[in-house]
DRENRO-330953 format. One record per atom (N, C-alpha, C): residue number from 1; residue in three letters; atom name; x, y, z. Coordinates in Angstrom, 3 decimals. Example, Ala and Ser with C-alpha at 12.3 -4.5 7.8 and 13.67 -1.06 7.14 Angstrom:
<atoms>
<atom i="1" aa="ALA" at="N" X="13.190" Y="-5.690" Z="7.800"/>
<atom i="1" aa="ALA" at="CA" X="12.300" Y="-4.500" Z="7.800"/>
<atom i="1" aa="ALA" at="C" X="13.200" Y="-3.300" Z="7.800"/>
<atom i="2" aa="SER" at="N" X="12.850" Y="-2.250" Z="7.080"/>
<atom i="2" aa="SER" at="CA" X="13.670" Y="-1.060" Z="7.140"/>
<atom i="2" aa="SER" at="C" X="12.900" Y="0.030" Z="7.870"/>
</atoms>
This chain:
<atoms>
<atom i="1" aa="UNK" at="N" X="-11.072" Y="-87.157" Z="-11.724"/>
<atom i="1" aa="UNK" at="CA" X="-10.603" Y="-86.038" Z="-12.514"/>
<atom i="1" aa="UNK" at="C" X="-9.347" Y="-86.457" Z="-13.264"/>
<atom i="2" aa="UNK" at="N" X="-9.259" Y="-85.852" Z="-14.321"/>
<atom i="2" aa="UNK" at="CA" X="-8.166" Y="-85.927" Z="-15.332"/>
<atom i="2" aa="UNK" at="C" X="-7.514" Y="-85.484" Z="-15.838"/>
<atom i="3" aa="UNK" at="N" X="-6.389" Y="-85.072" Z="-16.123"/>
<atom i="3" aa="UNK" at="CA" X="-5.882" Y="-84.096" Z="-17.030"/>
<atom i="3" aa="UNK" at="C" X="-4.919" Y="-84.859" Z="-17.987"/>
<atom i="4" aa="UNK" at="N" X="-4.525" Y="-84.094" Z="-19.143"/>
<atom i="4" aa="UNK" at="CA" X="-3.869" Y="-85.242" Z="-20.504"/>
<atom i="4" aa="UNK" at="C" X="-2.248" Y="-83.740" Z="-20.697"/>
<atom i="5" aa="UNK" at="N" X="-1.095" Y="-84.292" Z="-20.557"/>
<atom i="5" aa="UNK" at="CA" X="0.054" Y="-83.734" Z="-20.829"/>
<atom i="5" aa="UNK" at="C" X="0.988" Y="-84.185" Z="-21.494"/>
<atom i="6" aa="UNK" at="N" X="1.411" Y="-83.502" Z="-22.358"/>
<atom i="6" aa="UNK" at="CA" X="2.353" Y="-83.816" Z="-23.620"/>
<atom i="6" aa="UNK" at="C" X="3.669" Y="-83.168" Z="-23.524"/>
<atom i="7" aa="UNK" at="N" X="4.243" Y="-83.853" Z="-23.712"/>
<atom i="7" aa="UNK" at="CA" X="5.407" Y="-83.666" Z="-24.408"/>
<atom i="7" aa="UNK" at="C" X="6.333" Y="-83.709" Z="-25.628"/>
<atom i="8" aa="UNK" at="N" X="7.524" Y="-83.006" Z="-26.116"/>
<atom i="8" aa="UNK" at="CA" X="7.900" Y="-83.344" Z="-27.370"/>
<atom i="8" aa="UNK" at="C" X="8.899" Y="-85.078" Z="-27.173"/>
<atom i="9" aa="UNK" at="N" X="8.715" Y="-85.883" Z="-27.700"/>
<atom i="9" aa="UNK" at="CA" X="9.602" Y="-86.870" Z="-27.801"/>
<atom i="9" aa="UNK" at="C" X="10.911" Y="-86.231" Z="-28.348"/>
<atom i="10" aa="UNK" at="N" X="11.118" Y="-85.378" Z="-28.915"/>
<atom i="10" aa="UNK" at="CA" X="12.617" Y="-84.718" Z="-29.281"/>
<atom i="10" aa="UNK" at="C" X="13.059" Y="-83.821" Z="-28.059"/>
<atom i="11" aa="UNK" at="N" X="12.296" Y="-83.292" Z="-27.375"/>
<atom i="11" aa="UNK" at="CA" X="12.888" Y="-82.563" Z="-25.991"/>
<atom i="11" aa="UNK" at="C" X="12.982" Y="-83.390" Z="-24.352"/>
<atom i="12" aa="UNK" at="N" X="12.237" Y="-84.485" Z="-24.450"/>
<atom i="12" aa="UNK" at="CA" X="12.188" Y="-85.331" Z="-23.615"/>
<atom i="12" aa="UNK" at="C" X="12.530" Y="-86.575" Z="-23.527"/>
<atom i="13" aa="UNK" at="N" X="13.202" Y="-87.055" Z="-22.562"/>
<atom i="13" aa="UNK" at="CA" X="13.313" Y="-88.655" Z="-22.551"/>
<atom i="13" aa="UNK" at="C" X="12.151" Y="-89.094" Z="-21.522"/>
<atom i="14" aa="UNK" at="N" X="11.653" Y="-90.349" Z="-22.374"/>
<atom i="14" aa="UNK" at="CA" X="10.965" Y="-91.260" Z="-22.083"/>
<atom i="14" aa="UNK" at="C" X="11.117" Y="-92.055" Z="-20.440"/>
<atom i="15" aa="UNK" at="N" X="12.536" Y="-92.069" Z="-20.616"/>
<atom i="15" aa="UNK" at="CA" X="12.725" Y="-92.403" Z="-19.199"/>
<atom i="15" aa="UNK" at="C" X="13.100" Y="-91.575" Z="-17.915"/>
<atom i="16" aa="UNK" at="N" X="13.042" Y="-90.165" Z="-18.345"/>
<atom i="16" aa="UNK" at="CA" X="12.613" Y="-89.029" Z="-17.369"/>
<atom i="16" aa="UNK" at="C" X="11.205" Y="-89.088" Z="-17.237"/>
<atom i="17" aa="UNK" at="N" X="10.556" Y="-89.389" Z="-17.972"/>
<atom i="17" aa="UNK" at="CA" X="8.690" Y="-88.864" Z="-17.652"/>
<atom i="17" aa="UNK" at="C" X="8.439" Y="-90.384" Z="-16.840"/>
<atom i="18" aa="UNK" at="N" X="8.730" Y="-91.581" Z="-16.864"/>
<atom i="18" aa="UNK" at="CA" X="8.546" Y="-92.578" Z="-16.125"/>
<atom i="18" aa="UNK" at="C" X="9.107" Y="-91.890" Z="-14.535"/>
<atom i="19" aa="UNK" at="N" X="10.287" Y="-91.741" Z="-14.799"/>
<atom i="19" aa="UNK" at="CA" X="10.447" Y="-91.349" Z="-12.904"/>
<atom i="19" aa="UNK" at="C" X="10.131" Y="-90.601" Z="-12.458"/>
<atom i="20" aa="UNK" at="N" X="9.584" Y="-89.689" Z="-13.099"/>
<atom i="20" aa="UNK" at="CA" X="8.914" Y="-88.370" Z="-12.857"/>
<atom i="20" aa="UNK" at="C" X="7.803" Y="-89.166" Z="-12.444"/>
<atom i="21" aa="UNK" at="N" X="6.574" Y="-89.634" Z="-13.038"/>
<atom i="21" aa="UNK" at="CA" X="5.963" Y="-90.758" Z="-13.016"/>
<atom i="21" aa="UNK" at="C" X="5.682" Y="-91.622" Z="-11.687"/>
<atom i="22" aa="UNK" at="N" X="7.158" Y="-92.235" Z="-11.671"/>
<atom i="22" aa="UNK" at="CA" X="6.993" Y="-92.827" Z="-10.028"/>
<atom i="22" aa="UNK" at="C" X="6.688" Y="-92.039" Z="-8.860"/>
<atom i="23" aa="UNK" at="N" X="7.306" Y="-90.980" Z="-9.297"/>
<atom i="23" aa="UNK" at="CA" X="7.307" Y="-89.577" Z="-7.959"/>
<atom i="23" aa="UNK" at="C" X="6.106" Y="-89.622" Z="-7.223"/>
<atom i="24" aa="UNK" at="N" X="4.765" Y="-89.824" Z="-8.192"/>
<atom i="24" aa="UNK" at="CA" X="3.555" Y="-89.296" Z="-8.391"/>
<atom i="24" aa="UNK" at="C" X="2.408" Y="-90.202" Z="-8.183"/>
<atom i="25" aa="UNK" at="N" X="3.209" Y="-91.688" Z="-7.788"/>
<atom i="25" aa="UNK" at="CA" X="2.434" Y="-92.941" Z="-7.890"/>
<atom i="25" aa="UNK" at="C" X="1.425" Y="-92.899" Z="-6.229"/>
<atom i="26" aa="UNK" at="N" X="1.668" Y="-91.791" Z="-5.167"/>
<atom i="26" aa="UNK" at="CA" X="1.105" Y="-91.338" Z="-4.080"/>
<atom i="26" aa="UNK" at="C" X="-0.225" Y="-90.590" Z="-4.264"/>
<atom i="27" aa="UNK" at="N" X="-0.131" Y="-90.400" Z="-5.791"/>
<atom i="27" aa="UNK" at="CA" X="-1.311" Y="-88.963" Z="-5.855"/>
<atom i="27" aa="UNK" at="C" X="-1.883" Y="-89.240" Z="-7.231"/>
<atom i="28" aa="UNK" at="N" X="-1.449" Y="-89.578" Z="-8.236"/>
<atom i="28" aa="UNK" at="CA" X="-1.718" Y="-89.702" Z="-9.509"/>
<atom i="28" aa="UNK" at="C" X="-1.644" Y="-91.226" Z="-10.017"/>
<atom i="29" aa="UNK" at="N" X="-2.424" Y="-91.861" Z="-10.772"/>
<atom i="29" aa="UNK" at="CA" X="-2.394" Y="-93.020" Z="-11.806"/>
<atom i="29" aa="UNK" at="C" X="-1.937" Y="-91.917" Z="-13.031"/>
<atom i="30" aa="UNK" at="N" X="-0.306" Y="-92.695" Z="-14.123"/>
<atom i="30" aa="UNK" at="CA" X="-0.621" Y="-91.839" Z="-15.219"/>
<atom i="30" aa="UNK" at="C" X="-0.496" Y="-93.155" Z="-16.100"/>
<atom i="31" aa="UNK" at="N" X="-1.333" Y="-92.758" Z="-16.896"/>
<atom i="31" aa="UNK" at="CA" X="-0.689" Y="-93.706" Z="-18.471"/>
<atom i="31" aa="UNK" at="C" X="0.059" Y="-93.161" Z="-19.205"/>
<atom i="32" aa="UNK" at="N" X="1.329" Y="-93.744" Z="-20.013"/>
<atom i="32" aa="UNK" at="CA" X="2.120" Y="-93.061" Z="-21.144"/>
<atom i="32" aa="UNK" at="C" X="1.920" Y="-93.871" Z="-21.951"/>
<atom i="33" aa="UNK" at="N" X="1.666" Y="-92.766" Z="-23.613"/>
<atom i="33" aa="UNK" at="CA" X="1.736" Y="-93.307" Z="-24.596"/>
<atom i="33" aa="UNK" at="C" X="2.787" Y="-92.625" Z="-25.882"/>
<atom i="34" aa="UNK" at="N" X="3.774" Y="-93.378" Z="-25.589"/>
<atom i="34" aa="UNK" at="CA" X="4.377" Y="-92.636" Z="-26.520"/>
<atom i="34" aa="UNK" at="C" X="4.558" Y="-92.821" Z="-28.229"/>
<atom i="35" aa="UNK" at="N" X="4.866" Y="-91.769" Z="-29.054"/>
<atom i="35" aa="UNK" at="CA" X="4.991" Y="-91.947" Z="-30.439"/>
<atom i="35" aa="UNK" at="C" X="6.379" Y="-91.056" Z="-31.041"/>
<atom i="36" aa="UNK" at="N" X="6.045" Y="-91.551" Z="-32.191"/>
<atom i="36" aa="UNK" at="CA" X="7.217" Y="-90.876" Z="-32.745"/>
<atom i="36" aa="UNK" at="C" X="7.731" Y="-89.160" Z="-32.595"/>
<atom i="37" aa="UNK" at="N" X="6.606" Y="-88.548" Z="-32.152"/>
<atom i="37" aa="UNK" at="CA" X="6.700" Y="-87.074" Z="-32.063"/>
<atom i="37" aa="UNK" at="C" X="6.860" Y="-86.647" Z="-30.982"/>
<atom i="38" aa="UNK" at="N" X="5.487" Y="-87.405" Z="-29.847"/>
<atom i="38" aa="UNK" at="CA" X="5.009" Y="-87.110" Z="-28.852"/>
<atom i="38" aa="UNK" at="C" X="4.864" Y="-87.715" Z="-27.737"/>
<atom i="39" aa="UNK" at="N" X="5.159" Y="-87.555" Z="-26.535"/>
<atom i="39" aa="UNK" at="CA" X="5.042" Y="-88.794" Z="-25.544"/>
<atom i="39" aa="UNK" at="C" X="3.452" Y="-87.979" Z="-24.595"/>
<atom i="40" aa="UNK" at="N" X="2.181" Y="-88.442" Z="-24.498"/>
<atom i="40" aa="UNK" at="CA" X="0.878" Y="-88.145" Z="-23.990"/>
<atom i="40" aa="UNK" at="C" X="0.911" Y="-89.023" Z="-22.628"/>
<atom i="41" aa="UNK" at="N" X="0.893" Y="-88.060" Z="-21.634"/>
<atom i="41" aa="UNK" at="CA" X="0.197" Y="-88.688" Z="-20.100"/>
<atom i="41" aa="UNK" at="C" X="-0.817" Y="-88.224" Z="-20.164"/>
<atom i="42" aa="UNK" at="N" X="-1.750" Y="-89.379" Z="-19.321"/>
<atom i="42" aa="UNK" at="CA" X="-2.704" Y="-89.154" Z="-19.031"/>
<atom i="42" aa="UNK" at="C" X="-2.954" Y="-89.552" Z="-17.490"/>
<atom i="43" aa="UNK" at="N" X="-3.257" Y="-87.922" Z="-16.471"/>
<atom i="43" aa="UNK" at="CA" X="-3.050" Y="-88.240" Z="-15.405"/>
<atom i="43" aa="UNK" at="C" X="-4.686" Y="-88.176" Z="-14.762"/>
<atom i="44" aa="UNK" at="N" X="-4.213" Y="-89.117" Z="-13.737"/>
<atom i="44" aa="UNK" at="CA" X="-5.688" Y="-89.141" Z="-13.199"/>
<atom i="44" aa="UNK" at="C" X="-5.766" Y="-89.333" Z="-11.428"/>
<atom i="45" aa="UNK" at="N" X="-6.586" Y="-88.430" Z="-10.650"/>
<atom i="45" aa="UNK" at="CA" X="-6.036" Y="-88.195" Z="-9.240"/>
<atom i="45" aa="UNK" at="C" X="-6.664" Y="-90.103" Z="-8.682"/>
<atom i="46" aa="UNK" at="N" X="-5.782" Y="-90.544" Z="-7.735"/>
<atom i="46" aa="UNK" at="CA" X="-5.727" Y="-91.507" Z="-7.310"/>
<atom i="46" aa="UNK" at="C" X="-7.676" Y="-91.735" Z="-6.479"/>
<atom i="47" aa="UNK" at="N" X="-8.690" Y="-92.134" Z="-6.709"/>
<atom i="47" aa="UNK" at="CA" X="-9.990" Y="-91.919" Z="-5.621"/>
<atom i="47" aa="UNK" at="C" X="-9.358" Y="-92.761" Z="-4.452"/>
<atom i="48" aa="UNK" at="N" X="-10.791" Y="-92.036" Z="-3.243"/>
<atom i="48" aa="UNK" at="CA" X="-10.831" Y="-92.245" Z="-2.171"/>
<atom i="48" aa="UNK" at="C" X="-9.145" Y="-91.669" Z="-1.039"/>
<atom i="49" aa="UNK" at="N" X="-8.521" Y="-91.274" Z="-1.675"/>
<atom i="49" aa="UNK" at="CA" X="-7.439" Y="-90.637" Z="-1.252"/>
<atom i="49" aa="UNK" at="C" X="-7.674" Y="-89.142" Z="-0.970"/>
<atom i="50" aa="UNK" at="N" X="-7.447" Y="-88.254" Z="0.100"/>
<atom i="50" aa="UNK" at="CA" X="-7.611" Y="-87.043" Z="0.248"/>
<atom i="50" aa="UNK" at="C" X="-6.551" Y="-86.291" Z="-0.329"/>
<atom i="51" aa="UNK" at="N" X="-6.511" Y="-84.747" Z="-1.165"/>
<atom i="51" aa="UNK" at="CA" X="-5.498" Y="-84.942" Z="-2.023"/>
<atom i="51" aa="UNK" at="C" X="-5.378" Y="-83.162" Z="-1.883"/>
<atom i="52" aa="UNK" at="N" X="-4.249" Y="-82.760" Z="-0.922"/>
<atom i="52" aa="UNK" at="CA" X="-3.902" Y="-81.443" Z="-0.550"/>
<atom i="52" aa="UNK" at="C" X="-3.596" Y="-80.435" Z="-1.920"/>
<atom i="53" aa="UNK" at="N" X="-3.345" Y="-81.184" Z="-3.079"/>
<atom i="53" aa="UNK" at="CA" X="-3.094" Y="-80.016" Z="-4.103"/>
<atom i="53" aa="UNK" at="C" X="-4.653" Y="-80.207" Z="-4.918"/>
<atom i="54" aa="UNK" at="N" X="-4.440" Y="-79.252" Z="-5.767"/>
<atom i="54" aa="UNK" at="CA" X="-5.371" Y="-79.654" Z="-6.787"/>
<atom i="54" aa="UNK" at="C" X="-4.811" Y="-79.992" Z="-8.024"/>
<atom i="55" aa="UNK" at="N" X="-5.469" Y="-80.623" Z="-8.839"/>
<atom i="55" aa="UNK" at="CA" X="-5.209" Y="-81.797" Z="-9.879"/>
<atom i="55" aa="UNK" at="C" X="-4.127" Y="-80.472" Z="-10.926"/>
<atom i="56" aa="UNK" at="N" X="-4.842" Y="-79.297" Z="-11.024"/>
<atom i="56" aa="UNK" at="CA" X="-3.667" Y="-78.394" Z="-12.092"/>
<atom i="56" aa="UNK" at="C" X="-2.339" Y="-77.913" Z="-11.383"/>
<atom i="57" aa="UNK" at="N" X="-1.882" Y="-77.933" Z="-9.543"/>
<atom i="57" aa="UNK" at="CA" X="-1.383" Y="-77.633" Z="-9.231"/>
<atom i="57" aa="UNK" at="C" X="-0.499" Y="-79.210" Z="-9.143"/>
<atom i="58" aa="UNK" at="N" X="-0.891" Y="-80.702" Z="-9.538"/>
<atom i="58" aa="UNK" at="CA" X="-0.205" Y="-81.724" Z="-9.585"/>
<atom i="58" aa="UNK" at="C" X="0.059" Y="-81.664" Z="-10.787"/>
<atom i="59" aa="UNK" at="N" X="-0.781" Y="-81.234" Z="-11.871"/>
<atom i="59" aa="UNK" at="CA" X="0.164" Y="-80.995" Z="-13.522"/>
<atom i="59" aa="UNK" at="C" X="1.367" Y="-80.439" Z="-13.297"/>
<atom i="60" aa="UNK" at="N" X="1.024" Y="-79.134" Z="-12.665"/>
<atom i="60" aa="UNK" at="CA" X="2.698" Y="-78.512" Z="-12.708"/>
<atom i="60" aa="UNK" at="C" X="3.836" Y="-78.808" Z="-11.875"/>
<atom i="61" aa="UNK" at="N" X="3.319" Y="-79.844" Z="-10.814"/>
<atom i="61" aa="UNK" at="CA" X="4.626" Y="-79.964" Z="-10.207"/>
<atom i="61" aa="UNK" at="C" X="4.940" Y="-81.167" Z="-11.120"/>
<atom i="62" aa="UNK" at="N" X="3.923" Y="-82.141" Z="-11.556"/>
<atom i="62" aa="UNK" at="CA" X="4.958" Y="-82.993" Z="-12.794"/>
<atom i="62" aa="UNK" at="C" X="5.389" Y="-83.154" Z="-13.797"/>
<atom i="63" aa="UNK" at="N" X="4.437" Y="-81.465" Z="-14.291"/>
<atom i="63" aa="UNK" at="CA" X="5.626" Y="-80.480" Z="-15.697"/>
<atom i="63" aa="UNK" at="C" X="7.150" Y="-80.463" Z="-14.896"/>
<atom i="64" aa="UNK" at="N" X="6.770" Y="-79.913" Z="-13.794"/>
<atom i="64" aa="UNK" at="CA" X="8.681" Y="-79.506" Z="-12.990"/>
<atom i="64" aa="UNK" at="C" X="9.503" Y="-81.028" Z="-13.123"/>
<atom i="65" aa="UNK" at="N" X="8.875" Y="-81.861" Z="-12.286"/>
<atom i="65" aa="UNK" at="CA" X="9.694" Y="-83.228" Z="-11.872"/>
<atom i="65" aa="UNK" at="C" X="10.251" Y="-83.927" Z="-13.273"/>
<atom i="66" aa="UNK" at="N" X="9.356" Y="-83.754" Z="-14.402"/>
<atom i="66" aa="UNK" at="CA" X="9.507" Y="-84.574" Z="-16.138"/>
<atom i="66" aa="UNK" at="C" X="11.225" Y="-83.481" Z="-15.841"/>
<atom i="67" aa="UNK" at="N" X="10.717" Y="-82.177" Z="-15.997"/>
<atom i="67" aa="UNK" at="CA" X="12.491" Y="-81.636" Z="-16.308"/>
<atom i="67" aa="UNK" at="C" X="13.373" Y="-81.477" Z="-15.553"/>
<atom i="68" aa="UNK" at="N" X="13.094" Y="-81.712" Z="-14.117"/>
<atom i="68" aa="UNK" at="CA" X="13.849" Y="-82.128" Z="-13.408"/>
<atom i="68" aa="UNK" at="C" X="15.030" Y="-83.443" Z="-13.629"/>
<atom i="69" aa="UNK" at="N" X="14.299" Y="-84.420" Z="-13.970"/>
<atom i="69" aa="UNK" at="CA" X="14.265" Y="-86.082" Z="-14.276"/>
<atom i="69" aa="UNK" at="C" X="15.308" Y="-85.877" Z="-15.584"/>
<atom i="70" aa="UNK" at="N" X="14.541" Y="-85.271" Z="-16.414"/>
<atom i="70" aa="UNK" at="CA" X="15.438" Y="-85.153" Z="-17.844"/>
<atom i="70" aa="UNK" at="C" X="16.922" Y="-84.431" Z="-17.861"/>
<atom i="71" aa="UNK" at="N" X="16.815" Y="-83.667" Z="-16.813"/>
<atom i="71" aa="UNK" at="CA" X="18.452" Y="-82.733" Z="-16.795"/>
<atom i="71" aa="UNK" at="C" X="19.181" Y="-83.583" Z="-15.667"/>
<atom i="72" aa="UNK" at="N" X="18.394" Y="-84.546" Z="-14.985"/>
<atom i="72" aa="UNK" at="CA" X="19.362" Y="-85.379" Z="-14.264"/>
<atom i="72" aa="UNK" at="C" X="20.281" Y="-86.634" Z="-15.305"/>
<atom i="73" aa="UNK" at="N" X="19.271" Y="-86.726" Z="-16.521"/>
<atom i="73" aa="UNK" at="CA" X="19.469" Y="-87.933" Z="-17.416"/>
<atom i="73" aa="UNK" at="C" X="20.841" Y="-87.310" Z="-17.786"/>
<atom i="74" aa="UNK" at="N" X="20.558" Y="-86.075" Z="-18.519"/>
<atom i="74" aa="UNK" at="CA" X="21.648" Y="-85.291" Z="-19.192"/>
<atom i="74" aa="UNK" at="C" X="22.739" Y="-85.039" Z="-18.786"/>
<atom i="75" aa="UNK" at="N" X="22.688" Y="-84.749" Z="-17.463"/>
<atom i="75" aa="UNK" at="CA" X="23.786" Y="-84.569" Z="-16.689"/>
<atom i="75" aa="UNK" at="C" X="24.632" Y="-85.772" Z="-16.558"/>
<atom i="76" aa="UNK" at="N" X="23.776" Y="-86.710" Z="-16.061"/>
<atom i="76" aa="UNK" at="CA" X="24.672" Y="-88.490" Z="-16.174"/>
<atom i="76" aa="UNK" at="C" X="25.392" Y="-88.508" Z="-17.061"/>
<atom i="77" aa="UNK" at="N" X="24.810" Y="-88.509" Z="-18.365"/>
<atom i="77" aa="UNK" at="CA" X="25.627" Y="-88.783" Z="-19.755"/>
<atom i="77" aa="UNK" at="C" X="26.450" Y="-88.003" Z="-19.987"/>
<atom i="78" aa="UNK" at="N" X="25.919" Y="-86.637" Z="-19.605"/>
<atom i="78" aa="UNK" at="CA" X="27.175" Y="-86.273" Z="-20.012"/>
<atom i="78" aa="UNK" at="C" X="28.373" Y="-86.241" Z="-19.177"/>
<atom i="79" aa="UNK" at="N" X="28.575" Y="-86.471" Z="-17.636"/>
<atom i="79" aa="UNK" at="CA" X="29.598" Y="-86.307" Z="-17.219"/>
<atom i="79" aa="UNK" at="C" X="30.220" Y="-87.900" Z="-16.550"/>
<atom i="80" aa="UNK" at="N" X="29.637" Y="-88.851" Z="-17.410"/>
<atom i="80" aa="UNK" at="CA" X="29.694" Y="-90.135" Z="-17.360"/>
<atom i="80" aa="UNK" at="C" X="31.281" Y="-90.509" Z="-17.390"/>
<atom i="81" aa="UNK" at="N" X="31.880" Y="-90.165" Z="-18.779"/>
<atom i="81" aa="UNK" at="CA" X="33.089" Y="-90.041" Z="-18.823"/>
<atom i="81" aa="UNK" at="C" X="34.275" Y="-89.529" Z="-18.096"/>
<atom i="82" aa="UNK" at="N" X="34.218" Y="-88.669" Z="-16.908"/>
<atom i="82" aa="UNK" at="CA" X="35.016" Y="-88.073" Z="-15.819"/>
<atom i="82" aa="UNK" at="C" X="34.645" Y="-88.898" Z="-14.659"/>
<atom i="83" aa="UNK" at="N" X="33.182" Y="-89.390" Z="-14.212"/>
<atom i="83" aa="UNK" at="CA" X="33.066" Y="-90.234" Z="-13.545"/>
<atom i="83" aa="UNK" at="C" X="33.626" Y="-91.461" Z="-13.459"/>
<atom i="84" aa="UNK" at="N" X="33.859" Y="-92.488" Z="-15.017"/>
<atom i="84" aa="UNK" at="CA" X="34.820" Y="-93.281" Z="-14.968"/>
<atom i="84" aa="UNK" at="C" X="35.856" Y="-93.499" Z="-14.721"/>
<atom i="85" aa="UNK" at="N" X="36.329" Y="-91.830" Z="-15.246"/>
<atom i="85" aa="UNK" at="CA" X="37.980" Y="-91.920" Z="-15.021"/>
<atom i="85" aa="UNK" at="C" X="38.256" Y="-91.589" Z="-13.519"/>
<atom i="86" aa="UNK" at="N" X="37.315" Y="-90.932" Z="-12.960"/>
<atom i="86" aa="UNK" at="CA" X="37.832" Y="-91.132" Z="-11.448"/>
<atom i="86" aa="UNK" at="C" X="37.962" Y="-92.139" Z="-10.769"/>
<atom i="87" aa="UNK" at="N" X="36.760" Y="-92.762" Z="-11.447"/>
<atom i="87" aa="UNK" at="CA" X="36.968" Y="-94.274" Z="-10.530"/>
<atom i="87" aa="UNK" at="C" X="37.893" Y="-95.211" Z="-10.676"/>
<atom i="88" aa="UNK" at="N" X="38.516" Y="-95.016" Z="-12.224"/>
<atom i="88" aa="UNK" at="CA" X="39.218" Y="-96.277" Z="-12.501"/>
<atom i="88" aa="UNK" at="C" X="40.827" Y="-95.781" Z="-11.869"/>
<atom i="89" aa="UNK" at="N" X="40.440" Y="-94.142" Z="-11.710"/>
<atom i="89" aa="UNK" at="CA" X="41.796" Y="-94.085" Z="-11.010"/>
<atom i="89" aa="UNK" at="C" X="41.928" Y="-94.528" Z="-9.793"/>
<atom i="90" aa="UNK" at="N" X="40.565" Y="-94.118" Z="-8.974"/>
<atom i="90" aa="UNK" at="CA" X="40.744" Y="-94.390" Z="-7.690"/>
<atom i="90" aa="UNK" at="C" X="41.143" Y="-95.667" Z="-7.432"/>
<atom i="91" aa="UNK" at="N" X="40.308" Y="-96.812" Z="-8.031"/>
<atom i="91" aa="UNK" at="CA" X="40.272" Y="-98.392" Z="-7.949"/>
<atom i="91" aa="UNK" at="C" X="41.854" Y="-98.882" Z="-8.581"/>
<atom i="92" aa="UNK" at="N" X="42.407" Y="-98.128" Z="-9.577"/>
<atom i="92" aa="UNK" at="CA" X="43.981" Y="-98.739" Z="-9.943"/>
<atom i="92" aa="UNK" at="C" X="44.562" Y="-98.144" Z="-8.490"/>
<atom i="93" aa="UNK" at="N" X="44.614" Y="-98.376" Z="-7.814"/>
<atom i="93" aa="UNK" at="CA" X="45.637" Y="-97.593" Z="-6.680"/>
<atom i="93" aa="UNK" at="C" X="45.023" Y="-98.718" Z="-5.601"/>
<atom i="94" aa="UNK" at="N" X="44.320" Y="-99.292" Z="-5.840"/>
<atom i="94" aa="UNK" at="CA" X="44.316" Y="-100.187" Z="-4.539"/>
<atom i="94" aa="UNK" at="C" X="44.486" Y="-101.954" Z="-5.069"/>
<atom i="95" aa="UNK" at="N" X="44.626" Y="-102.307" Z="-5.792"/>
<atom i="95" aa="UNK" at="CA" X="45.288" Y="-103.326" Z="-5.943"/>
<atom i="95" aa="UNK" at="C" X="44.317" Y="-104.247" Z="-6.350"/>
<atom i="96" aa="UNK" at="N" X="43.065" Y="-103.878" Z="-6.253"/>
<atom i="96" aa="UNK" at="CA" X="41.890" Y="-104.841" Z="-6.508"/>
<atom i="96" aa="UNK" at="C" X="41.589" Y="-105.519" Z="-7.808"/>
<atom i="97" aa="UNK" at="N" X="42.470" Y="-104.821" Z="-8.955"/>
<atom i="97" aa="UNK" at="CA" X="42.060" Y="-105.376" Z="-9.820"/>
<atom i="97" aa="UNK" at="C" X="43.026" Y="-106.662" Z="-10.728"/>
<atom i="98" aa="UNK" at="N" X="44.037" Y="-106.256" Z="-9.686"/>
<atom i="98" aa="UNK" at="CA" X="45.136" Y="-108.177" Z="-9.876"/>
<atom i="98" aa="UNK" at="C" X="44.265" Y="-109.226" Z="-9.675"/>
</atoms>
C-alpha cells in the first residue's frame, strides 16, 4: 500500500521532512522528490512487518512529525544567536580559551 504527500517547498524544509522521514524508517519506506515548488513523498508500508496503525493513520502522524521537525528547525535558527552568547559567556569564564 501507498500513499503520495506533498508539501509546499516555501512552507517546508527539506530537512524537516527527511527526519521526519527517519522517524518512520520502522513502518514506512518514503521516497522524496523535491522541486522548485513542491517537495512529493511517496510513502509505502514496510511488507511482511505487522503494522498497528493503518497506512492513513501513518500519513497523519507524518503530516504531524514533517511540522513538528520544521518548528524544531525554526526554533534553532532562530534562537541560535542567544545560544552562542551563552556559551561564549559561559566558556570566557573558565579559562579554556588561553
Amino acid at each position: 500500500m501507498t500513499a503520495n504527500v506533498e508539501f509546499a517547498a516555501s512552507a517546508f524544509a527539506l530537512e524537516a521532512i527527511k527526519h521526519a522521514a527517519y522517524r518512520f524508517t520502522d513502518k514506512l519506506t518514503i521516497e522524496i522528490e523535491p522541486t522548485d515548488t513542491r517537495i512529493a513523498c511517496r510513502l509505502r508500508l514496510i511488507e511482511g512487518k505487522r503494522h498497528d496503525d493503518s497506512l492513513d493513520n501513518l500519513v497523519a502522524q507524518f503530516r504531524n512529525e514533517v511540522l513538528d521537525q520544521d518548528l524544531r528547525i525554526q526554533l534553532r535558527r532562530d534562537t541560535a544567536p542567544v545560544r552562542n552568547l551563552i556559551l561564549s559567556l559561559a566558556f570566557s569564564k573558565t579559562g579554556l580559551h588561553e
